[in-house]
Each structure stands twice: as structure tokens, then as C-alpha cells.
C-alpha positions in Angstrom: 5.7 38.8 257.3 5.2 35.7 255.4 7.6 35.2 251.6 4.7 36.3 250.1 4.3 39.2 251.3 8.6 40.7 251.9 8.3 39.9 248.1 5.3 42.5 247.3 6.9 44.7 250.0 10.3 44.7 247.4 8.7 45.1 244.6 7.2 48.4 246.1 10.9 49.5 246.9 11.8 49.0 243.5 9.4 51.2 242.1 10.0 54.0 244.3 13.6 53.8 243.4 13.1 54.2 240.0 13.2 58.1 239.9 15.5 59.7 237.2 18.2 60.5 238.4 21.9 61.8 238.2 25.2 62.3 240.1 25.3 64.2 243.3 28.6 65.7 242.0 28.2 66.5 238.6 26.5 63.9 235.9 28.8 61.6 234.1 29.8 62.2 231.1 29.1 59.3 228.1 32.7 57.5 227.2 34.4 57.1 223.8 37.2 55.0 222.8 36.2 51.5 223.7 35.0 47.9 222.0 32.4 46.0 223.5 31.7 42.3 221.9 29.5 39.5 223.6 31.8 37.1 225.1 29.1 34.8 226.5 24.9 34.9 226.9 21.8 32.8 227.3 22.7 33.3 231.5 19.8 33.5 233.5 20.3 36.6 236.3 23.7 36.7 236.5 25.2 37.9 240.0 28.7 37.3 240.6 31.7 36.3 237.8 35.1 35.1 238.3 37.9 33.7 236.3 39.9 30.2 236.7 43.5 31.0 235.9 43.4 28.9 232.3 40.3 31.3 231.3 37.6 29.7 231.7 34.8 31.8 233.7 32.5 30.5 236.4 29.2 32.9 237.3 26.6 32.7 239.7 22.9 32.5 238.5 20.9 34.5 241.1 18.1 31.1 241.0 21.0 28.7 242.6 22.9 27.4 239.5 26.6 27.8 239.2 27.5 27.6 235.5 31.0 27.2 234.2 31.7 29.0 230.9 34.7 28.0 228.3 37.6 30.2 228.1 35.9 31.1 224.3 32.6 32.1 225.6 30.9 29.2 223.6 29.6 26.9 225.8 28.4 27.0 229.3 28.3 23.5 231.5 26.6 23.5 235.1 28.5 22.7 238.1 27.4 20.4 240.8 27.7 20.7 244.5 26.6 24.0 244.8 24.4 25.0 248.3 20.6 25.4 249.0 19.6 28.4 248.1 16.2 31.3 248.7 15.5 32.8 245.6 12.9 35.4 246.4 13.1 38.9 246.0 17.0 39.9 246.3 18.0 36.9 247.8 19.5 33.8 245.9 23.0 32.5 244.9 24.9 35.8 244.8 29.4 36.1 244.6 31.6 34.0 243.4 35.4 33.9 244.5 38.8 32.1 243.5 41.2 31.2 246.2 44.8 33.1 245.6 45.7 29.7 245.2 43.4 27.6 243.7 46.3 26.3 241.4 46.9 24.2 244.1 43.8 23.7 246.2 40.8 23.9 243.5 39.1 26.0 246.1 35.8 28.0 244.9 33.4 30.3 247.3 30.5 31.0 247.2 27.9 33.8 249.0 24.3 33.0 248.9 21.0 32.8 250.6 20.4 30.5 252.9 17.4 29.1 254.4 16.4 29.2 257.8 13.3 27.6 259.7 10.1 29.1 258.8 10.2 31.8 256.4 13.5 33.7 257.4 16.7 33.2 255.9 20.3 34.8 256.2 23.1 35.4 254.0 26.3 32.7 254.2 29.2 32.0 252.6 29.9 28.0 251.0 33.5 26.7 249.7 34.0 23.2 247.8 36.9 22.3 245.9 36.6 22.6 241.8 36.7 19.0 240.1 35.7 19.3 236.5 31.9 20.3 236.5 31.4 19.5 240.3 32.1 20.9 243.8 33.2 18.7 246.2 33.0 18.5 250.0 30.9 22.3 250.2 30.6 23.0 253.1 29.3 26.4 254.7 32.2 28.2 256.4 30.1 31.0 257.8 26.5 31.9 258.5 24.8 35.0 259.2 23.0 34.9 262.9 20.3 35.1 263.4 18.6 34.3 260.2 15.6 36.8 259.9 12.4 37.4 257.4 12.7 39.4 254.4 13.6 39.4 250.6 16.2 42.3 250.3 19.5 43.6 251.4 21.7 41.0 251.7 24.9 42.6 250.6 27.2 39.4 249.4 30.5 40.7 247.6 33.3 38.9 248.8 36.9 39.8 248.3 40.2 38.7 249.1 42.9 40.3 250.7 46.2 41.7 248.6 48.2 38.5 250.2 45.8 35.6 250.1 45.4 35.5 253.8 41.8 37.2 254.6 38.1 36.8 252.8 36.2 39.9 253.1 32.4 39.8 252.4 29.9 42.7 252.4 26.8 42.3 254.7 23.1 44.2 253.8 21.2 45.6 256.9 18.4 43.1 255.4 15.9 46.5 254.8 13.4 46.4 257.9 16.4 45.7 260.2 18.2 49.3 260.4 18.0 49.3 263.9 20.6 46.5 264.4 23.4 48.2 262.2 24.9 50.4 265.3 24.9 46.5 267.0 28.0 44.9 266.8 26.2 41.8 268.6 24.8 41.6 264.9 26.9 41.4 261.3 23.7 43.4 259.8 25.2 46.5 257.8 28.7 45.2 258.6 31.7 44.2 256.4 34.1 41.1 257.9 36.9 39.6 257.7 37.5 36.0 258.2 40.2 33.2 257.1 39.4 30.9 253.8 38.3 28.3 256.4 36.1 30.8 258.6 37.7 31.2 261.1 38.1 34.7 263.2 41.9 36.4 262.3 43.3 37.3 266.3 43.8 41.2 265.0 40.0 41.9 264.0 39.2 45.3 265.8 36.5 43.6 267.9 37.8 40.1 268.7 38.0 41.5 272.6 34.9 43.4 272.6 32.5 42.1 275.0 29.5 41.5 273.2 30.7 41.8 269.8 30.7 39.5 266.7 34.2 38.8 266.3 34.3 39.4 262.4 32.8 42.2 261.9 35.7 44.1 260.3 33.6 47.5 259.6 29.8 48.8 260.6 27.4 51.4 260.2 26.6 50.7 256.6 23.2 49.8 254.5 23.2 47.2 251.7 26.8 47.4 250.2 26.5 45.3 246.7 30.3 45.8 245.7 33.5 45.9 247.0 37.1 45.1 245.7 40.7 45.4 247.0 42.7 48.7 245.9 45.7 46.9 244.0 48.4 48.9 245.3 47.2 50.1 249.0 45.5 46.4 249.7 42.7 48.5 251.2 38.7 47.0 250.7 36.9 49.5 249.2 33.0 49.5 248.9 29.9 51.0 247.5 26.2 50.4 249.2 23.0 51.6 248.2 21.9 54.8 250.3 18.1 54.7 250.7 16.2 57.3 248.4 19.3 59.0 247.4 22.9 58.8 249.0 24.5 55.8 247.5 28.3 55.7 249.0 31.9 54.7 248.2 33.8 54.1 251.2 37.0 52.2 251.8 36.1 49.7 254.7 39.0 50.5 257.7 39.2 48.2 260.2 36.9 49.2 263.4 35.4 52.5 261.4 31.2 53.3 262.0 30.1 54.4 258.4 27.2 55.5 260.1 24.2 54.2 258.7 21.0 55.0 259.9 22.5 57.9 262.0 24.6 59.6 258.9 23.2 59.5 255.1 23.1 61.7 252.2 19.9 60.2 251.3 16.0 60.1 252.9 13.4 57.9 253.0 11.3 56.2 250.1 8.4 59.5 249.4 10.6 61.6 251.3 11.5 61.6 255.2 14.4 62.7 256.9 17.0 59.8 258.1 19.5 60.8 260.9 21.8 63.7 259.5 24.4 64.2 256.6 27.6 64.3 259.4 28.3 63.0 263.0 31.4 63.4 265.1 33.2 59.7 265.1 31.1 58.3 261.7 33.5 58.2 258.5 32.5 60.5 255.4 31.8 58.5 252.5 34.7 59.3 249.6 31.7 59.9 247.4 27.8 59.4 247.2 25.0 60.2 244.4 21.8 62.4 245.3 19.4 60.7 244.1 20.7 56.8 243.5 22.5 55.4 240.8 22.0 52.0 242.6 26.0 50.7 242.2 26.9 47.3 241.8 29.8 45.1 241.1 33.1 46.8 241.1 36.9 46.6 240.3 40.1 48.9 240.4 41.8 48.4 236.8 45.6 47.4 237.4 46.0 45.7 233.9 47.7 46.4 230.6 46.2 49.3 228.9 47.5 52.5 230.4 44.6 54.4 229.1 42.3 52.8 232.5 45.1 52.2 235.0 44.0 53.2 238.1 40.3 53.5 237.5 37.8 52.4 239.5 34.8 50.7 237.6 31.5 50.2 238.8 28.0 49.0 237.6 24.5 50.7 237.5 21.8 48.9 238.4 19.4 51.7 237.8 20.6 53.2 234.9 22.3 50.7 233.0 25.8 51.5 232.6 29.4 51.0 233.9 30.4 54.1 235.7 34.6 54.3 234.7 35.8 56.8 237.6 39.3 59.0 237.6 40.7 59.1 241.2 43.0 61.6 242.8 44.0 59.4 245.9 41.3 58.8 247.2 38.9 61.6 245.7 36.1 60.9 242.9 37.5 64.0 239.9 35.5 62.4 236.6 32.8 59.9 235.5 32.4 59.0 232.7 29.5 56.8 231.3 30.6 53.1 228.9 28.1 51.0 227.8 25.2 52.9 227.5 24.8 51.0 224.2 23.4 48.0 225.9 20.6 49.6 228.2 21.0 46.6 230.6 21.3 46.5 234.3 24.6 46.6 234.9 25.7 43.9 238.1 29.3 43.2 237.7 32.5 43.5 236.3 35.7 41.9 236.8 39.1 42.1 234.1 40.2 38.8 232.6 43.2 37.2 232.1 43.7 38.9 228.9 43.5 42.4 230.5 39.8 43.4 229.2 37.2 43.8 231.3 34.1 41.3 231.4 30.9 42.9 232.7 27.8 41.1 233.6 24.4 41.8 232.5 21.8 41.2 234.8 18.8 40.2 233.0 16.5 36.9 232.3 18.4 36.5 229.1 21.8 37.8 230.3 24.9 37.9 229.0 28.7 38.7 229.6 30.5 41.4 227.2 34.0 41.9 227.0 35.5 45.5 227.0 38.4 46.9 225.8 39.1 50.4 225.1 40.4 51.5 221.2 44.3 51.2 220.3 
């Protein structure tokens, strides 16, 4: 299949996904009690944000530019150094991440697209060191292998650990390569978890498995587009797209099968049954939607105002909002619906040094808005 053509072949996805739909446990309900203002805008595609610790923001344009926006909102510069990337279809320059200690190293990574010979590609993760409006010495610190044809699916949040000392990053299946997911000789439909330099920590689950790629931290899942770490238990949690139907939240454990294309909650596009909804040694999803929401960026809330401690936020691609979910440990008990306002594609959302929330909207014209809620 030629760029061309994966590209069409997306586009049809798309528009089969785009069936009203609501929660599978009950529909959310729309949210009071908040201010939203437009911090920044004039961002082309916006994928992945991330604050500097003086306040200035850096975000990801989905085409390959890495823009660098003043702690105001009111000007936007564009920083150098910054990979190759493919932008086609899903692919392009997706997360951004801060080292825990870029006060002292400048460090800035990076997940993207990257090209491979002929028309495949695979998904890779860059870090340079920040020096005013330019990365310095990027260099890629893990690739995805093989690199393979096709435009969606590439997964790309990256994460790091509660003490600095791990990078997790999410990993799509890449669409027409289900079959490889139950293959740890592969990192398609995997999470991992490697050091800021790339290298492999000695306690992955599968270091001495024969065979096995010695990141992969987690496996069995489909095209997981956010993930964060739970503030107080350190834990990665995660949310992926199911296929028609069955989009998950899962908290990635080291060595778990999440069971994808065996186990899903969803079937396929026009209807099709995919595995089964349970199987002995595959992890239950904490919670999924029948049919899709199609969930995005997300982020646990551990900042000042006590009216969203402890919620977990996360975006809707599909149908345009940020879902603001109550937990009971580790069980979904309320959804509630903010920024229905804007009818944009939500596609991430991170909190600030000031405590509010910034959520990015993904559009040709996008835009950051800041979010507090009332009193």
C-alpha cells in the first residue's frame, strides 16, 4: 500500500467512526462551575503540550514544528532542532515531555513519526537539550522496529515516572497490524518503559524473555493516545481507542496482556465480531465506552483547587469535550461533560504552573484554553 493510498484507507476509518454516540456506563452529564479563557491560538494541529518550569509552554504541531509559547500566551517563537518527521494521515510530530530535571539539564523529548525507506515509517522518540529557540544535539533515543506502511495508530504519549527515573511511551498497533500485538518480538500495541537515555531498566518484566523486546513494559492493547502517571500511587494509567466501540482505561502493570485483538468491548468498522469481551489471564479494562468517545490526552488533577483533586481528565476527539471523571479507587462513579462551549476536538490537557488546566484544541486554527473551575 503506497502513502497514497493508507491515507484514503484513514480517511474511510474516520468516517465510519463518526456514529453518535454515548457512554457505555451512563452518558455524561454537562459540567457547571468553571471559566474557560484563550490562553494562546493561531497553532496549527496541536498534539502534545508541556510546560517549562518559568511558564512558558512548548507544543507540538502535528506537521513537524515545535513552537514555544510565552508564559502570557502572546507570542509563539519556533524552535529549531526538531527531528524529520511523516505527516500523513495520523502520523507527524506527536508528545512533548520535560525532563524532572530540566532545571539543570535543558532536556526536551520528543515522540514523532519517523521515516523509514520506501513508504513505511515507525513511531520514535527524539531528546535535544532546550537553548533559547533551538534544540541542540537531538538525537533519537529509541525507534520502533520494524518500521512498517500505514498512516494510523501510532499511539505516542510519553510519560514520566513519579521519581524521574523511567520514560514511558504508549505504542498504537499501527491499524492493519493486529496480529503482532500478542508478539512481544514486536512493541506494536505495547506500552514501555525505558531510561531518559534509552536504555533498557534490568527489572522490565521481559528483559530475560527469549524472544522478547526488552522494553515492552505492557501488551495486548490497540492505539492508546493518552496516558499519565496517578500522582499518589506512581502507577501509568492509559486510555486507547477500541475499534467500533470499546474504547478503554487501563492502568499499564508491568508484564499485564490487555488483550487486544483477543478481548474488546468493541467490533469491527460495519459490524463484525472481534475475539470476546473476557479471557482467563487478559486484564479487564477499569472502564470502556460502547460506542467510542475516541479519548485523548489525559491528566490526574493533584493541584490547588479541592473542587477537582483527584480527578482524572481526559479529551474527546469525537465529540468535542473534556470528560472530568470522579474515581472511587480505581472505579469510573461520574462524568461529567466541560467545554462543550467550544465544539472542538479535544487532544490534550495538562495543569500549569498556576494550578489551571490548559487544554489543547486540535484544529487547523487551534488554540490552547485555560480552565479553572468558579470560586
Amino acid at each position: 500500500m503506497n502513502r497514497r493510498d493508507a491515507l484514503l484507507s484513514g480517511l474511510a476509518l474516520t468516517a465510519l467512526m463518526s456514529t453518535p454516540a454515548c457512554a457505555q456506563t451512563k452518558p455524561s452529564t454537562s459540567a457547571e462551575g468553571y471559566d474557560a479563557t484563550v490562553f494562546a491560538e493561531g497553532i496549527e494541529q496541536p498534539w502534545g503540550i508541556a510546560f517549562l518550569p518559568d511558564g512558558r509552554l512548548l507544543v507540538t504541531e502535528k506537521a513537524g514544528t515545535l513552537k514555544l509559547i510565552s508564559a502570557d500566551g502572546k507570542s509563539a517563537q519556533v524552535v529549531t532542532g526538531t527531528p524529520e518527521v511523516v505527516d500523513y494521515g495520523q502520523a507527524g510530530l506527536l508528545d512533548v515531555a520535560i525532563d524532572p530535571k530540566f532545571s539543570e539539564n535543558g532536556l526536551v523529548y520528543l515522540s514523532f513519526s519517523e521515516p523509514g525507506e520506501g513508504d513505511t515509517a515507525g513511531t520514535a522518540i527524539a531528546r535535544g537539550k532546550l537553548e533559547g529557540t533551538a534544540l541542540t544535539g537531538t538525537k533519537v533515543i529509541w525507534q520502533q522496529s520494524p518500521k512498517v506502511e500505514g498512516p494510523n495508530h501510532w499511539g505516542s504519549r510519553l510519560a514520566f515516572s513519579k521519581d524521574g527515573q523511567y520514560l514511558f511511551a504508549t505504542l498504537g498497533e499501527r491499524a492493519s497490524y493486529r496480529s503482532k500485538v500478542q508478539d512481544l518480538g514486536t512493541t506494536f500495541g505495547k506500552t514501555i518503559r525505558i531510561k531518559p537515555d534509552g536504555s533498557i531498566p534490568a527489572d522490565n518484566p521481559f528483559v530475560k524473555t527469549a524472544g522478547a523486546k526488552p522494553e515492552i513494559w505492557s501488551y495486548g492493547h490497540r492505539n492508546m493516545q493518552g496516558g499519565t502517571i496517578h500522582p499518589v500511587s506512581g502507577e501509568f494509567w492509559t486510555n486507547e481507542h477500541g475499534p467500533q466501540g470499546g474504547d478503554e482505561i487501563n492502568i499499564a502493570r508491568a508484564g499485564k496482556n490487555y488483550g487486544w485483538p483477543l478481548v474488546t468491548y468493541g467490533e469491527e468498522y460495519g459490524g463484525g465480531v472481534i475475539g470476546t469481551k473476557q479471557k482467563a489471564g487478559m486484564e479487564e479494562p477499569l472502564h470502556y465506552w460502547v460506542p467510542s468517545i475516541a479519548p485523548s490526552g489525559m491528566w490526574f488533577y493533584d493541584g490547588p483547587h479541592k473542587a477537582w483533586q483527584g480527578k482524572l481528565f481526559i479529551g474527546s476527539l469525537k465529540f468535542k469535550y473534556l470528560d472530568m471523571i470522579t474515581l472511587d479507587g480505581e472505579k469510573v462513579v461520574k462524568e461529567e461533560k466541560l467545554l462543550t462551549e467550544f465544539k472542538e476536538r479535544v487532544r490534550d490537557v495538562v495543569m500549569g504552573p498556576d494550578g489551571a488546566l490548559y487544554v489543547a484544541f486540535d484544529n487547523a486554527e487551534g488554540r490552547i484554553v485555560r480552565i479553572v473551575p468558579k470560586g
